[in-house]
N, C-alpha and C positions, 0 to 999 in steps of 0.2 A: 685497713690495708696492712698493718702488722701484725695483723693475725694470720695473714696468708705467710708473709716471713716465715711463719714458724711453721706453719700447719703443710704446708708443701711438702720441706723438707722430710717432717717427720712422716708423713706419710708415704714418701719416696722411700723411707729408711723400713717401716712394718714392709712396705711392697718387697721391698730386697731382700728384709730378711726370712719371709714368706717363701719367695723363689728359691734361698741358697737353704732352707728348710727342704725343700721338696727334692732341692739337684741332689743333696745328702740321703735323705732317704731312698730316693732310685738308686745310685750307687748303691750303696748296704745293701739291695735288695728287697726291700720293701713291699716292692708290687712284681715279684717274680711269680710267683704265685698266686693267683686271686680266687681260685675254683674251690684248692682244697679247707680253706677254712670255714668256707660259705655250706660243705656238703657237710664237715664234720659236724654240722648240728644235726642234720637228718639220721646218720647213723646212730645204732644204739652201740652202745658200751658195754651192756650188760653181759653180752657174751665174754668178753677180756677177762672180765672179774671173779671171781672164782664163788660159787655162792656161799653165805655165809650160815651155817646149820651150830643153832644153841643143841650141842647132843647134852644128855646130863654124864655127870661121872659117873653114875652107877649105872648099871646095864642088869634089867629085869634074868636076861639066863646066866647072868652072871654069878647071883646068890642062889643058895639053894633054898629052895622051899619049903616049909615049915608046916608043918599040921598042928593047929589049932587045937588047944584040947577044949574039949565043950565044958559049957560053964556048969558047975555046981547048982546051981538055979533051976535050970531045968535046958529043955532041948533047943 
């Protein structure tokens, strides 16, 4: 029977602080919105983001071209 003493109370106490947990969060806003975070998974992103292209630093018409001279060896 003295375990209910205790166990009542405390559990009166989690139940409140549960409740004054939830009235806070509605206040602030919390569940003003419920739509848009549920969709922003379906959306891609990928359009926002700018793509990302390894170019190199040298650029082929950049140098000019060289002629080979043919080997000594033969052709």
């Amino acid at each position: 029977m003295s375990v209910l003493m205790i166990m009542i109370p405390l559990a009166l106490l989690l139940a409140g602080l549960g409740v004054a947990a939830f009235v806070i969060a509605v206040n602030r806003g919390q569940f003003d919105d419920l739509d848009t975070p549920a969709l922003r998974a379906v959306f891609d992103d990928d359009d926002l983001v700018p793509p990302v292209t390894h170019a190199s630093t040298t650029n082929d018409t950049d140098t000019p071209k060289t002629e080979q001279e043919p080997s000594k060896d033969g052709p």
